[in-house]
N, C-alpha and C positions, 0 to 999 in steps of 0.2 A: 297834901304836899309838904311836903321839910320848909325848915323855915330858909327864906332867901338867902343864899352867901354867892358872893361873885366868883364864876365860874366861867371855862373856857371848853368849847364845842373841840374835838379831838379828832372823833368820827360819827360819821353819820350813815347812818341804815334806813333806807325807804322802804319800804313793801309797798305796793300797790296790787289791789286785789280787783276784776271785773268781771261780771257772768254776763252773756249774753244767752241770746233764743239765734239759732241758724234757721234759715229758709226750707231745710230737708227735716227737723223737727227735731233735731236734736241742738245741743245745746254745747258753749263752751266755756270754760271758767278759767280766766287767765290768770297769773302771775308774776309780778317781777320785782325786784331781788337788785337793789342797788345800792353798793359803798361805798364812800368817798371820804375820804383823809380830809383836813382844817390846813397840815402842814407839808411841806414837803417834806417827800423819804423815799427811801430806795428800797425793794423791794428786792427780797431774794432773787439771785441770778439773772439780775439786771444792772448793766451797766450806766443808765440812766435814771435821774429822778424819777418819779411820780409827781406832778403839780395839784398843789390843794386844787378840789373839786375834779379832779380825773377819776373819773371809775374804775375802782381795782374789781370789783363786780358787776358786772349787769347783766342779766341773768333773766331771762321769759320762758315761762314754763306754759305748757296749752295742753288744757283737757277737753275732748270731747265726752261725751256723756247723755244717756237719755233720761227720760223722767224715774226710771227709777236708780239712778243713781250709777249705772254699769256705764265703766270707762269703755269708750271704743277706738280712742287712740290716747297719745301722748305723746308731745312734742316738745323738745329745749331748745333754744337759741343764748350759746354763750357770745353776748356781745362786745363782753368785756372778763379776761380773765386773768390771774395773777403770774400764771402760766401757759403759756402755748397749749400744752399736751390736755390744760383742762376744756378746751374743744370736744376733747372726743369725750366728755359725759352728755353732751346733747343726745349721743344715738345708745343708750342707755334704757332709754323707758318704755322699751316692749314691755318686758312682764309686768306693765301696770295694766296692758291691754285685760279685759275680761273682769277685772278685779268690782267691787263693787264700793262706793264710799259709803258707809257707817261705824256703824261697833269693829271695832280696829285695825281699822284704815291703817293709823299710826306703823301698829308692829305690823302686819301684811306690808306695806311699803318699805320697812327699814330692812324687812327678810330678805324682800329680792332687789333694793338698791343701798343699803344700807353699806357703809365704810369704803372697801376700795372698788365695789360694786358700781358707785356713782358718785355726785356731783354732793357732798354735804348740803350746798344752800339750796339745790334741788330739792334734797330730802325733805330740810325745811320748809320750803316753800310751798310743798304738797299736803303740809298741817291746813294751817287755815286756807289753801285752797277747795280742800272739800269742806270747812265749815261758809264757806261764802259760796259753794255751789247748795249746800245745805236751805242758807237761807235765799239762794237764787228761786229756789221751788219752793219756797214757803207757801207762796199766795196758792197752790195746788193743795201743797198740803193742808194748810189753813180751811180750803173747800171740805175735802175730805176728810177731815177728821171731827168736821159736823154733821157728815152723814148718818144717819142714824142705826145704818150695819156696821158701823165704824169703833165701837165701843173700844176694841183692845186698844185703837188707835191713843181713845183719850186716856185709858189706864196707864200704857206706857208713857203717858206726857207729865201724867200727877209725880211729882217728886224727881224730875228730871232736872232741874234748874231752881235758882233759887224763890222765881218771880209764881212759878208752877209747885210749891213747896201745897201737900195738901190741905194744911194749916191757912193759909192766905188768901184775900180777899178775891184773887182771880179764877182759884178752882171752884170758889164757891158762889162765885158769878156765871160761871161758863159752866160748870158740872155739879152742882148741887148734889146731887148723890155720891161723888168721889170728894166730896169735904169731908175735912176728917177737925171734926173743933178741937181747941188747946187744950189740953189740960190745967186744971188749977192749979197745981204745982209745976210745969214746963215757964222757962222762961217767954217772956213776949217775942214773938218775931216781928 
C-alpha cells in the first residue's frame, strides 16, 4: 500500500458476487453492481440533486448455468439507473443464452452486448461473474481432476496461475511428474 496521506471517499463501487446450487441441478451465479456519490450532485438531465449515498447504479445481473459451465439463461434488474431508458438493457441478455463460460467469455460477451448493444456495468459485471461461477465448481473440479483418466485436466492446470507455476512447490506436491525443477541460472520464484 502507498504510504498514508489524508484523503477523502468521492465514490464508491460495491460488487458483490454469489453462486448458488438450485433444487433442479443447475446452478446460479449472481451479481450486483452498486455506485454511490460521498457528495451531492446533479446528474445529467435531472432536475434534481442526487443525495450522498443514493444509488446512481444498482444493477443484478443472474446466470443460470450447469456444471459444465453453459448458460441457460440471463437475467438483469436495473434498480437503480442514471437514466430511465437504461431499463431497457435488462431485456438485453439473450444472446448470452447457449454461450459457455471459459477461454473468452470476456470477447464472446463484448461481441453480442458490447457498447450500444447493452448495459456497460452489465458487461462488467459478467467478468468476474463467471470467475466466481468458475470457483463456485471447484470442489467438482478439484474431484475430477484427481481422477486418474484425468491427466489433460492436471496438464492444463500446470502454468495456469502463479500458485500452479510448474517450478513451485504445489505441482510438485500434487503432480510430481509435471514438476519441472529451476534452473541454476533462472531467478528464484
Amino acid at each position: 500500500m502507498t504510504d498514508p496521506v489524508e484523503r477523502e471517499e468521492i465514490h464508491h463501487r460495491q460488487i458483490e458476487l454469489r453462486f448458488f446450487r438450485r433444487t433442479d441441478g443447475l446452478y446460479e451465479v449472481e451479481g450486483r453492481l452498486v455506485d454511490t456519490k460521498r457528495h451531492v450532485f446533479r446528474r445529467q438531465l435531472h432536475h434534481e440533486d442526487t443525495l450522498p449515498g443514493e444509488p446512481v447504479h444498482d444493477i443484478v445481473v443472474r446466470l443460470v448455468i450447469d456444471d459444465a459451465l453453459l448458460v441457460h439463461d440471463a437475467v438483469a434488474v436495473m434498480q437503480a439507473t442514471p437514466f430511465a431508458v437504461c431499463s431497457g438493457a435488462a431485456n438485453t441478455l439473450a444472446p448470452l443464452k447457449g454461450l459457455r463460460i471459459g477461454e473468452g467469455w470476456g470477447k464472446r460477451v463484448r461481441e453480442r452486448l458490447g457498447g450500444a448493444a447493452s448495459c456497460t456495468h452489465i458487461v462488467e459485471l459478467l467478468g468476474p461473474m463467471a470467475t466466481t461461477a468458475f470457483q463456485g465448481l471447484a470442489p467438482q473440479r478439484i474431484a475430477q481432476i484427481n481422477e486418474p483418466h484425468n491427466e489433460a485436466m492436471r496438464r492444463a492446470k500446470v502454468d495456469s496461475c502463479y500458485a500452479y507455476a510448474a517450478e513451485r512447490e504445489v505441482v510438485a506436491q500434487l503432480w510430481p511428474h509435471l514438476h519441472r525443477r529451476q534452473q541454476p541460472d533462472e531467478p528464484s520464484l
